[in-house]
N, CA, C and O atoms as a Tinker XYZ file with bonds, in Angstrom:
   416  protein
     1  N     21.742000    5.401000    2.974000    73     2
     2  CA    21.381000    6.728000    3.410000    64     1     3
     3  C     20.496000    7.378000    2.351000    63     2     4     5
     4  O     20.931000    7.228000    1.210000    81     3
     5  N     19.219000    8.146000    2.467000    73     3     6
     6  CA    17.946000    8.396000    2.018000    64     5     7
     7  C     18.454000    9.798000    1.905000    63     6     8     9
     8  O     18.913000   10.384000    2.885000    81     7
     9  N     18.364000   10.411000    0.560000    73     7    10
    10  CA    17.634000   12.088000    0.294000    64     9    11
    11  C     16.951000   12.313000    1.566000    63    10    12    13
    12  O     16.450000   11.489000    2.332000    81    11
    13  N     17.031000   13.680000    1.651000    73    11    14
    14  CA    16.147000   14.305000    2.475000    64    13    15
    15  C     14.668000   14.353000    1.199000    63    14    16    17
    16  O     13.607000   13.815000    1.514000    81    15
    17  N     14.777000   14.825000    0.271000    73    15    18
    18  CA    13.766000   15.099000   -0.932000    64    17    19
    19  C     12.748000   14.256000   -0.883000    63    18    20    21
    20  O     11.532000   14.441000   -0.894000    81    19
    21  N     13.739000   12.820000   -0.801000    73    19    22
    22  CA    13.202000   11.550000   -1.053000    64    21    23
    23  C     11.858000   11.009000   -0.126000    63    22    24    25
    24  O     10.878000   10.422000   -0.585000    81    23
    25  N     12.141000   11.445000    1.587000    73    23    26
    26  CA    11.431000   11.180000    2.050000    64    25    27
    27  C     10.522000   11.981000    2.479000    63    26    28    29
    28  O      9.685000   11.572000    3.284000    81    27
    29  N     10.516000   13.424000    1.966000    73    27    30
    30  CA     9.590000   14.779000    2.278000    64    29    31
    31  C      8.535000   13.722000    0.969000    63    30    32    33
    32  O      7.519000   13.159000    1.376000    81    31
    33  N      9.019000   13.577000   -0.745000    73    31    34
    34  CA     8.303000   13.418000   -1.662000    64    33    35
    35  C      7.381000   12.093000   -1.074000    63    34    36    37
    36  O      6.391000   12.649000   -0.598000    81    35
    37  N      7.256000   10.951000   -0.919000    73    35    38
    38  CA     7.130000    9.944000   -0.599000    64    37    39
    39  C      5.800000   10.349000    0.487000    63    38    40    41
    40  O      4.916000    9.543000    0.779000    81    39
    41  N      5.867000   11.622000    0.949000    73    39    42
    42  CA     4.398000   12.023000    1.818000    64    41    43
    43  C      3.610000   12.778000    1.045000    63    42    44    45
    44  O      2.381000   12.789000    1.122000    81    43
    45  N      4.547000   13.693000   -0.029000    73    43    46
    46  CA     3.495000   14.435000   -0.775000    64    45    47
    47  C      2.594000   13.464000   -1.751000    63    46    48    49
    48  O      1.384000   13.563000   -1.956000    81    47
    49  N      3.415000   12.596000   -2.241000    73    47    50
    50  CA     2.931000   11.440000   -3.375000    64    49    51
    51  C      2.001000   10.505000   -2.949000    63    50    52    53
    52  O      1.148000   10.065000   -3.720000    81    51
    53  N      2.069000   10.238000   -2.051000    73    51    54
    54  CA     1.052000    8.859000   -1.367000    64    53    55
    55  C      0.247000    9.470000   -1.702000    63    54    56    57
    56  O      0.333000   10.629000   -2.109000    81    55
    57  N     -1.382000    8.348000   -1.527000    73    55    58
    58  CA    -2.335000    8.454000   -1.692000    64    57    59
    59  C     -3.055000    9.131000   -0.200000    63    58    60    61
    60  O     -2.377000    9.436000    0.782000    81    59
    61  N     -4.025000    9.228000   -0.256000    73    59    62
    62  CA    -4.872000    9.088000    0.658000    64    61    63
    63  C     -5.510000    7.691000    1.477000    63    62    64    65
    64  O     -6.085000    6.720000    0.986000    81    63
    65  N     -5.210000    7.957000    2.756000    73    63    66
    66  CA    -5.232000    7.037000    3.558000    64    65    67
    67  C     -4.348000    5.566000    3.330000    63    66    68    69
    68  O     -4.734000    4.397000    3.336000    81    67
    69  N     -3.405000    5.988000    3.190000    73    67    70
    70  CA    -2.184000    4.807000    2.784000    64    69    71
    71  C     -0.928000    5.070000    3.818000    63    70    72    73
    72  O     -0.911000    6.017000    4.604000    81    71
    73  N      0.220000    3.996000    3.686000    73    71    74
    74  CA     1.230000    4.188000    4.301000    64    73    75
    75  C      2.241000    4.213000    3.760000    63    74    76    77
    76  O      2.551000    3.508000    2.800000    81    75
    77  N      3.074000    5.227000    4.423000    73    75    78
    78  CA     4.669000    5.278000    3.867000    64    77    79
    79  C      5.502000    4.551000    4.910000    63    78    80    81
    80  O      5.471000    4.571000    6.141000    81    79
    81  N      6.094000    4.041000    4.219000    73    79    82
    82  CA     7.409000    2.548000    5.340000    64    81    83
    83  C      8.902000    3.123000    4.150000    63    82    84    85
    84  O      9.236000    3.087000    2.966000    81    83
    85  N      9.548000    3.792000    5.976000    73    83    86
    86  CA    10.871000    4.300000    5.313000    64    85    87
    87  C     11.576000    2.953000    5.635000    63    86    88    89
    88  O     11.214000    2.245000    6.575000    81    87
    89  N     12.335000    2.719000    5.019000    73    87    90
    90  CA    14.226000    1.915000    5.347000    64    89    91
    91  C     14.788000    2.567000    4.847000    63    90    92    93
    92  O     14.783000    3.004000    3.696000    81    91
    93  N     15.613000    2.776000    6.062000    73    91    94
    94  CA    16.940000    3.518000    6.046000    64    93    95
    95  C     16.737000    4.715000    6.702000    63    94    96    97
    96  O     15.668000    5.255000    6.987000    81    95
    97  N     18.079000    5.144000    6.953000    73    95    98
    98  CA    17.904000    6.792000    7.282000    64    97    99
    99  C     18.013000    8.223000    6.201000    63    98   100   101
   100  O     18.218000    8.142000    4.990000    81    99
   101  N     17.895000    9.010000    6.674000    73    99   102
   102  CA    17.612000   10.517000    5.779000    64   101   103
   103  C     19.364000   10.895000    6.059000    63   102   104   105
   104  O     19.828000   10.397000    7.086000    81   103
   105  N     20.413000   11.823000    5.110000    73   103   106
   106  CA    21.590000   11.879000    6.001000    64   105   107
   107  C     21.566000   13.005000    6.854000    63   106   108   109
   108  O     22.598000   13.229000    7.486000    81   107
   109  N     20.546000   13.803000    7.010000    73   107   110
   110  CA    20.045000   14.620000    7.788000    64   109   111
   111  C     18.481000   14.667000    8.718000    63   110   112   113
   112  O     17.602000   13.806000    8.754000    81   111
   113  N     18.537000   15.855000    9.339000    73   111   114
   114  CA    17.270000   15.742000    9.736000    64   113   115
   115  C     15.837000   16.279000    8.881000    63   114   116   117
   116  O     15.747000   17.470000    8.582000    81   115
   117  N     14.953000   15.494000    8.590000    73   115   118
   118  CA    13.931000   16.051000    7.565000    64   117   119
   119  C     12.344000   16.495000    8.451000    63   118   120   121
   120  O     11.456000   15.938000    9.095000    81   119
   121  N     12.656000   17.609000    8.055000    73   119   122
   122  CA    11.236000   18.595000    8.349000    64   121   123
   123  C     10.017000   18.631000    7.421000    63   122   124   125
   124  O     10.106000   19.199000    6.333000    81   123
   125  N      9.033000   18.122000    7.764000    73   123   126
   126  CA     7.594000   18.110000    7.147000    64   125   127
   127  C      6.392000   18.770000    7.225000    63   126   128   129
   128  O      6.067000   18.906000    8.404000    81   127
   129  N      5.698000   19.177000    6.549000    73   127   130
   130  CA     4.413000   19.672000    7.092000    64   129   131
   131  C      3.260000   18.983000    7.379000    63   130   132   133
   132  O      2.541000   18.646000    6.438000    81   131
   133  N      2.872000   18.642000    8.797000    73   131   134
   134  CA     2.485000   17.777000    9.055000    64   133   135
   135  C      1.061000   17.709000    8.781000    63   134   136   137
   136  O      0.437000   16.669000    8.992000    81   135
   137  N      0.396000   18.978000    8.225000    73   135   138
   138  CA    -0.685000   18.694000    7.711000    64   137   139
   139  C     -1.024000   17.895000    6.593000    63   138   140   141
   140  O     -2.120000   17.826000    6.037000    81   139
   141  N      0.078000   17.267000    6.304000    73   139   142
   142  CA    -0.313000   16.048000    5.407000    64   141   143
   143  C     -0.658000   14.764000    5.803000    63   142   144   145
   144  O     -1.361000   13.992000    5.150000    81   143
   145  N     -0.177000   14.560000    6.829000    73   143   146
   146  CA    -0.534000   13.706000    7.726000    64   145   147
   147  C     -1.552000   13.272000    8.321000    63   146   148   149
   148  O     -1.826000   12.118000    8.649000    81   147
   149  N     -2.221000   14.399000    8.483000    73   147   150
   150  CA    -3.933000   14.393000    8.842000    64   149   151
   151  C     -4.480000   14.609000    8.004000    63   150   152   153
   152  O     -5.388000   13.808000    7.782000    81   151
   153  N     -4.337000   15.656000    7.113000    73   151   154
   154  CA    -5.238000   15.506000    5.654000    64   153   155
   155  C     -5.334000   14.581000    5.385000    63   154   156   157
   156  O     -6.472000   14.133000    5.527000    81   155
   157  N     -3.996000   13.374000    4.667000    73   155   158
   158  CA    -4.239000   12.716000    3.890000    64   157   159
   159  C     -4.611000   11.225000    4.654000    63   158   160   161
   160  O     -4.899000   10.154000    4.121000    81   159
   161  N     -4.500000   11.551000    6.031000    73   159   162
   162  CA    -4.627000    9.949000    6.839000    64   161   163
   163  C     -3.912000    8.899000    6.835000    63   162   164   165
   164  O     -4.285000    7.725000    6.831000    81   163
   165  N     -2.461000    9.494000    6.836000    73   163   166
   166  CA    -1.369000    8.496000    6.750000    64   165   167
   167  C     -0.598000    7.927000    7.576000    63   166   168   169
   168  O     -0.254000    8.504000    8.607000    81   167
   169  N     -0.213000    6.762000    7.285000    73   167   170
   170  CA     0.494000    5.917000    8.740000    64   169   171
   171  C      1.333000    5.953000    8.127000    63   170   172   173
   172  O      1.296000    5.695000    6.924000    81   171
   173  N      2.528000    6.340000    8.869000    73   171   174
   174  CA     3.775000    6.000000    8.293000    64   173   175
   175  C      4.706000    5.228000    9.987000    63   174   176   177
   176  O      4.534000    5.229000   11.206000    81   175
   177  N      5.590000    4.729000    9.062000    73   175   178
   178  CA     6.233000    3.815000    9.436000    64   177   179
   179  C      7.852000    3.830000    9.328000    63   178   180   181
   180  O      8.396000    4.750000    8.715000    81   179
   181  N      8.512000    2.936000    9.852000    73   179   182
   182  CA    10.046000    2.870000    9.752000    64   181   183
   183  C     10.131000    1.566000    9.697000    63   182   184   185
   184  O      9.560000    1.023000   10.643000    81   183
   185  N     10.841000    0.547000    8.624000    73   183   186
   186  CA    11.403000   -0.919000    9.046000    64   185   187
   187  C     13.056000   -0.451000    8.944000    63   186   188   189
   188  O     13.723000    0.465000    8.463000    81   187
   189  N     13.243000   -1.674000    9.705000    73   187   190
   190  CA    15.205000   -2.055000   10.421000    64   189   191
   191  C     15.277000   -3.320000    9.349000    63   190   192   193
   192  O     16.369000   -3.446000    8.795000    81   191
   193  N     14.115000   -4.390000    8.948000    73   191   194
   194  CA    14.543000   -5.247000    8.430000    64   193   195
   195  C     13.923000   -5.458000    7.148000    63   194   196   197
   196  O     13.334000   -6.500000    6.858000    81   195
   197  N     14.064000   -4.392000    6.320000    73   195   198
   198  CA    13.879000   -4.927000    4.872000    64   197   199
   199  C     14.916000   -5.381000    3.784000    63   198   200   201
   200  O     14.809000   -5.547000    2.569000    81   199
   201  N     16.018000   -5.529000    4.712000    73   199   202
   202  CA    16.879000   -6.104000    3.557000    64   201   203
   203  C     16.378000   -8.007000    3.887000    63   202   204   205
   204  O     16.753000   -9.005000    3.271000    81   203
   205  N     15.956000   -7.957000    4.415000    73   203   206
   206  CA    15.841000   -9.401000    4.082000    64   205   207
   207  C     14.680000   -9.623000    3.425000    63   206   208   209
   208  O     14.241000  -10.751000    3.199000    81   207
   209  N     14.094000   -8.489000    3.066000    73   207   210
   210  CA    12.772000   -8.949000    2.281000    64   209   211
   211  C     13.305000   -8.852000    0.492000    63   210   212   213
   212  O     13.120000   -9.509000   -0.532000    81   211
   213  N     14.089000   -7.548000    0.922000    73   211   214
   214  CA    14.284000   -6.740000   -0.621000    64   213   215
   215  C     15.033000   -7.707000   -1.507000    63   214   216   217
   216  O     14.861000   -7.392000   -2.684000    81   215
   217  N     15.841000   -8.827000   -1.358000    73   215   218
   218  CA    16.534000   -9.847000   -2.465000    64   217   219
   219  C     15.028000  -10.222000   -2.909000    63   218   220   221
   220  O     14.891000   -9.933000   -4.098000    81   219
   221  N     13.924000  -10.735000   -2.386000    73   219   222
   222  CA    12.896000  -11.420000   -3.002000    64   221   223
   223  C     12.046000  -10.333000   -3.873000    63   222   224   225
   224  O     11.428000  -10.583000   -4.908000    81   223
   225  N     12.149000   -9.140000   -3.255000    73   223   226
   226  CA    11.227000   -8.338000   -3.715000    64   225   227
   227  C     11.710000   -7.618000   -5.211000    63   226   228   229
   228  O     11.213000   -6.890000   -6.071000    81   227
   229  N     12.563000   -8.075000   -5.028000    73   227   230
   230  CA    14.034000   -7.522000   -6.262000    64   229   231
   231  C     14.042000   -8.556000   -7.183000    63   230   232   233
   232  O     14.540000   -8.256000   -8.268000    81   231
   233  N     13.627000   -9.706000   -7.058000    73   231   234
   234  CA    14.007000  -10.937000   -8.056000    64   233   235
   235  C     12.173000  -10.862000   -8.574000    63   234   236   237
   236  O     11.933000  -11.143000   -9.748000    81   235
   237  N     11.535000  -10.655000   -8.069000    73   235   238
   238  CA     9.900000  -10.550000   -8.332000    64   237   239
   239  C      9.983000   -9.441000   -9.302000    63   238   240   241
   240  O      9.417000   -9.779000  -10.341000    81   239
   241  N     10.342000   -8.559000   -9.349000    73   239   242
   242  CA    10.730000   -7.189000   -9.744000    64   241   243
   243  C     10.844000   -7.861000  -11.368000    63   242   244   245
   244  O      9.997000   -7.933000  -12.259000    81   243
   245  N     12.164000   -8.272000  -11.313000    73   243   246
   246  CA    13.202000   -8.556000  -12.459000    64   245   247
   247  C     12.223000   -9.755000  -13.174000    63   246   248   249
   248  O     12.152000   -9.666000  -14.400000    81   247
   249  N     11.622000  -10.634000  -12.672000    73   247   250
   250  CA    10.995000  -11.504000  -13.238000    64   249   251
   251  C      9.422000  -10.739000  -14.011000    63   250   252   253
   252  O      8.856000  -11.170000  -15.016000    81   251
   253  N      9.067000   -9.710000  -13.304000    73   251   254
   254  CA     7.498000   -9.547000  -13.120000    64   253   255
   255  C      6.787000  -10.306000  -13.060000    63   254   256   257
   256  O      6.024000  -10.515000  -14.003000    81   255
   257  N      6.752000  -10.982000  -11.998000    73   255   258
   258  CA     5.664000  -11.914000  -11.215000    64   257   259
   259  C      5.261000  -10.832000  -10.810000    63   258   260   261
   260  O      6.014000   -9.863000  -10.716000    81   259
   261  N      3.600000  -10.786000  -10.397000    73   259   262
   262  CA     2.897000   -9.999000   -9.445000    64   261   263
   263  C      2.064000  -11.140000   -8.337000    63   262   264   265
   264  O      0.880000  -11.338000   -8.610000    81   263
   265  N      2.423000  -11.602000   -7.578000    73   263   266
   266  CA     1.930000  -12.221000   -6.868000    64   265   267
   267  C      0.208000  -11.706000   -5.924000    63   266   268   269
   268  O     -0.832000  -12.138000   -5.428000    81   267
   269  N      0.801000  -10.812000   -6.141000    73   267   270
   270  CA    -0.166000   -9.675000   -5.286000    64   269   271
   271  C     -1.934000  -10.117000   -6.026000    63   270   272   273
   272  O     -2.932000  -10.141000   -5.305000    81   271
   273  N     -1.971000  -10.364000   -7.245000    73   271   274
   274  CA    -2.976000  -10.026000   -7.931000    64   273   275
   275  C     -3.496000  -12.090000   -7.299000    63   274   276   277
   276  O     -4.667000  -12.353000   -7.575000    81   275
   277  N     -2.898000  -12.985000   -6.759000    73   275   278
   278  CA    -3.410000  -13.519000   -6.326000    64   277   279
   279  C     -4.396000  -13.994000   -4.842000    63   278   280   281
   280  O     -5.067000  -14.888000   -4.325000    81   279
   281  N     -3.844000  -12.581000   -4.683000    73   279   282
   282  CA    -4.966000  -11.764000   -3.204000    64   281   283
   283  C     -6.166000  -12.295000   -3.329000    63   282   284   285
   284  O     -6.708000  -13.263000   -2.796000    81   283
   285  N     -6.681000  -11.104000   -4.529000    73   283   286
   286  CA    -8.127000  -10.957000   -4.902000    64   285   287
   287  C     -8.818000  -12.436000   -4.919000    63   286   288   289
   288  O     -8.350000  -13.337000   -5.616000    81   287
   289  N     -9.965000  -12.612000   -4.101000    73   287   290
   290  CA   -10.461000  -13.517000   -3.950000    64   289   291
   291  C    -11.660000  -13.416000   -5.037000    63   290   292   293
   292  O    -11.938000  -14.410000   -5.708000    81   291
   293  N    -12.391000  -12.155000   -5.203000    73   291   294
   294  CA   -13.308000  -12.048000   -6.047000    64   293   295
   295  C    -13.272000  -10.992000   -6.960000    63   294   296   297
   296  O    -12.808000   -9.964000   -6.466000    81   295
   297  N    -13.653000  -10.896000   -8.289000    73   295   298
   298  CA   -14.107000   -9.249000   -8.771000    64   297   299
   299  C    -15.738000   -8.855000   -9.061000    63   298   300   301
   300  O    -16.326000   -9.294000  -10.049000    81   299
   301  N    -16.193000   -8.229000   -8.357000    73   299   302
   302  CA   -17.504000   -7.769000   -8.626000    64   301   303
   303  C    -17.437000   -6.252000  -10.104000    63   302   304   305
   304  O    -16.450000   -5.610000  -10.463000    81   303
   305  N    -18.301000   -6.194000  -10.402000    73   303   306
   306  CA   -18.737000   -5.288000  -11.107000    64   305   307
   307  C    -19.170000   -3.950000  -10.195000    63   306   308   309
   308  O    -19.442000   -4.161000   -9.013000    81   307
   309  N    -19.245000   -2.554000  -10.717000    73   307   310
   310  CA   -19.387000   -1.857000   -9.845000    64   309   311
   311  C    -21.083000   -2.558000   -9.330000    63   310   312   313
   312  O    -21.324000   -3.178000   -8.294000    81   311
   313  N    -21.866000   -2.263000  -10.234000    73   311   314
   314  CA   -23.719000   -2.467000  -10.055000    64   313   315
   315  C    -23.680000   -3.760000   -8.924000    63   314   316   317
   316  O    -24.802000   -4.163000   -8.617000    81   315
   317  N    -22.780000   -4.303000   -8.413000    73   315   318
   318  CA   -23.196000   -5.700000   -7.823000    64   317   319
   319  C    -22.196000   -5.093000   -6.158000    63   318   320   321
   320  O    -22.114000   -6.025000   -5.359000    81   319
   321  N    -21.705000   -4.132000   -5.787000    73   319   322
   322  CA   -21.733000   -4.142000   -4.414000    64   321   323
   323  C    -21.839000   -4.678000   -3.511000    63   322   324   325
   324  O    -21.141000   -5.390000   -2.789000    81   323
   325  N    -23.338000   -4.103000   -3.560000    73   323   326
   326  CA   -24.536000   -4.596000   -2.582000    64   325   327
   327  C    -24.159000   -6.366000   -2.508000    63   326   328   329
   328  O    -24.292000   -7.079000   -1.513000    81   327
   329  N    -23.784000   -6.682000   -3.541000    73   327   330
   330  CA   -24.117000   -8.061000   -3.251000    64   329   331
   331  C    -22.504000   -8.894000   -2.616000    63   330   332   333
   332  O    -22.273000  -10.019000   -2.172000    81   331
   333  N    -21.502000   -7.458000   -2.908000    73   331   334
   334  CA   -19.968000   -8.353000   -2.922000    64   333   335
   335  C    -19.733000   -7.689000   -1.110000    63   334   336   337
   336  O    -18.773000   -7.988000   -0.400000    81   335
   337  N    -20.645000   -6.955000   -0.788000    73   335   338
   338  CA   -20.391000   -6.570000    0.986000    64   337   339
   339  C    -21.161000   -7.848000    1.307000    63   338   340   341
   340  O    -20.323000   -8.734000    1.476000    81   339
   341  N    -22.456000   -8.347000    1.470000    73   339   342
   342  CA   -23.292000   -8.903000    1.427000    64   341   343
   343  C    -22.336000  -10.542000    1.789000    63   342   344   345
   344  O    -21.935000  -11.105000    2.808000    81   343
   345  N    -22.305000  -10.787000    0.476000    73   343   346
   346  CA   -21.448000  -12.111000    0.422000    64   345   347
   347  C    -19.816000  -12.092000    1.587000    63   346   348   349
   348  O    -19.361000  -13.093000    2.140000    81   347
   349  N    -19.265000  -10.744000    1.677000    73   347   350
   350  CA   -17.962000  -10.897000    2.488000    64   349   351
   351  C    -18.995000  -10.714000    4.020000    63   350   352   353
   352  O    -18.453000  -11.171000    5.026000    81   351
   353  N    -19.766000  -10.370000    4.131000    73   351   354
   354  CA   -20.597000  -10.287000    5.310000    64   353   355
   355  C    -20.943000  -11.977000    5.898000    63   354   356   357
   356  O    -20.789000  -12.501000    7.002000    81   355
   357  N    -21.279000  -12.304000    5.066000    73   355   358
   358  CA   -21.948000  -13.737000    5.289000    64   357   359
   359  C    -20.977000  -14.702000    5.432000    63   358   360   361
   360  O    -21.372000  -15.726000    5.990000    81   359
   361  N    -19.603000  -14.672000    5.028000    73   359   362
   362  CA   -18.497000  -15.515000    5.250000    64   361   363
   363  C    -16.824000  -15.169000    4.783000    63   362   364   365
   364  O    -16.037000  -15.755000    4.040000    81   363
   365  N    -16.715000  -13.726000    5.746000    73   363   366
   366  CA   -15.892000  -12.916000    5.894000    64   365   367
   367  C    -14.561000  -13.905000    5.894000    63   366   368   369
   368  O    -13.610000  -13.565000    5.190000    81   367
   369  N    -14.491000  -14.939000    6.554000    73   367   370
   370  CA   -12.863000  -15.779000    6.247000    64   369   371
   371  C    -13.004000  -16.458000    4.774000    63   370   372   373
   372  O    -12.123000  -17.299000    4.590000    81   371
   373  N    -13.807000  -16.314000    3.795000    73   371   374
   374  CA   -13.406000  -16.864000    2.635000    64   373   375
   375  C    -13.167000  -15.910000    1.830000    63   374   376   377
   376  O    -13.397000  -16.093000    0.635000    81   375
   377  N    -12.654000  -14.674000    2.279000    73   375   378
   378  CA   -12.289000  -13.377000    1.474000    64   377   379
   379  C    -11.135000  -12.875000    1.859000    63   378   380   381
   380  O    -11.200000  -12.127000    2.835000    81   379
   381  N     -9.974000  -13.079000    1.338000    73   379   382
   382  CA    -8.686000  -11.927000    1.262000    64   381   383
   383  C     -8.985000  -10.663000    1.041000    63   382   384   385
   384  O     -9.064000   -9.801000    1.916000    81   383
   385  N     -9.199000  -10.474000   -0.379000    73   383   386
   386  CA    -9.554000   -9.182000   -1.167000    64   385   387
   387  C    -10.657000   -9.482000   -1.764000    63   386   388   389
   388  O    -10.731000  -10.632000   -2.197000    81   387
   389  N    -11.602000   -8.740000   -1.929000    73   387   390
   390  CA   -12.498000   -7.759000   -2.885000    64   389   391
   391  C    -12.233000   -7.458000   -3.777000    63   390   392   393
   392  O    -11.103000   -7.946000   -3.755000    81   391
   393  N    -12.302000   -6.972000   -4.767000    73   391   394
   394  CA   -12.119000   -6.118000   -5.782000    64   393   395
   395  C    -13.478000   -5.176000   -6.610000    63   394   396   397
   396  O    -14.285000   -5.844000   -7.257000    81   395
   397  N    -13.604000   -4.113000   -6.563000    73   395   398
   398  CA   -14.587000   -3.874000   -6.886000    64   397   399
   399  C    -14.342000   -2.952000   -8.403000    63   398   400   401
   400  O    -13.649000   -1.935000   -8.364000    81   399
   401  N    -15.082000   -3.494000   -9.919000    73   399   402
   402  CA   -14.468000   -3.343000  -11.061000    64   401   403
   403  C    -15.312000   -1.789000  -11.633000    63   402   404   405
   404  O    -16.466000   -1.772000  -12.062000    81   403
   405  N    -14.611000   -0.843000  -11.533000    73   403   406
   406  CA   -15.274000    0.705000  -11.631000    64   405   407
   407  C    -15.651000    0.586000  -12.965000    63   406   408   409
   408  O    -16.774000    0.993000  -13.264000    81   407
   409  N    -14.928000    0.102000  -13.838000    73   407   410
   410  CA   -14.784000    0.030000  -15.428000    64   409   411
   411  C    -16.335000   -0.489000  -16.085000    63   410   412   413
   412  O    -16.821000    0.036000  -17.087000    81   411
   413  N    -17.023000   -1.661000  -15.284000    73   411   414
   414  CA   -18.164000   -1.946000  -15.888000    64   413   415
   415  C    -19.452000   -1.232000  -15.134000    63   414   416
   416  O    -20.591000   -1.396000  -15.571000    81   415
């Protein structure tokens, strides 16, 4: 059973254009202002079955594996764009992720 706090915060905090995925319930009913919703362009969601994800996601945790960072198929530099749309244009199934590097 979920804070009410918990899942009001979880809309204020997201990013823009991202999603919030509750599990579980609130132990009450939670009221929002839903102009966050459209401001910020958010999908939100409900899963029933994340406990069968959460032992793995919990042992990844404890280990810090980031698996995630083996997404990225490429990193471009910011100045090279043009060339990292370009290239996912020309053979869009050999690209998971993008990455585009703001830093250089």
């Amino acid at each position: 059973m979920g804070l009410l706090e918990t899942f009001r915060l979880a809309v204020d905090v997201v990013a823009f254009a991202c999603r919030v995925v509750y599990v579980g319930y609130a132990k009450r009913e939670v009221c929002y202002d839903t102009t966050h919703f459209v401001r910020k362009e958010l999908d939100i969601r409900g899963s029933r079955n994340g406990l069968r994800v959460f032992p793995a996601v919990i042992k990844m945790l404890e280990t810090r594996r980031q698996p995630f960072l083996d997404l990225i198929t490429k990193v471009y530099p910011f100045d090279e764009v043009e060339q990292a749309l370009q290239d996912w244009d020309t053979a869009p199934e050999e690209y998971a992720k993008i990455l585009i590097d703001l830093k250089t």
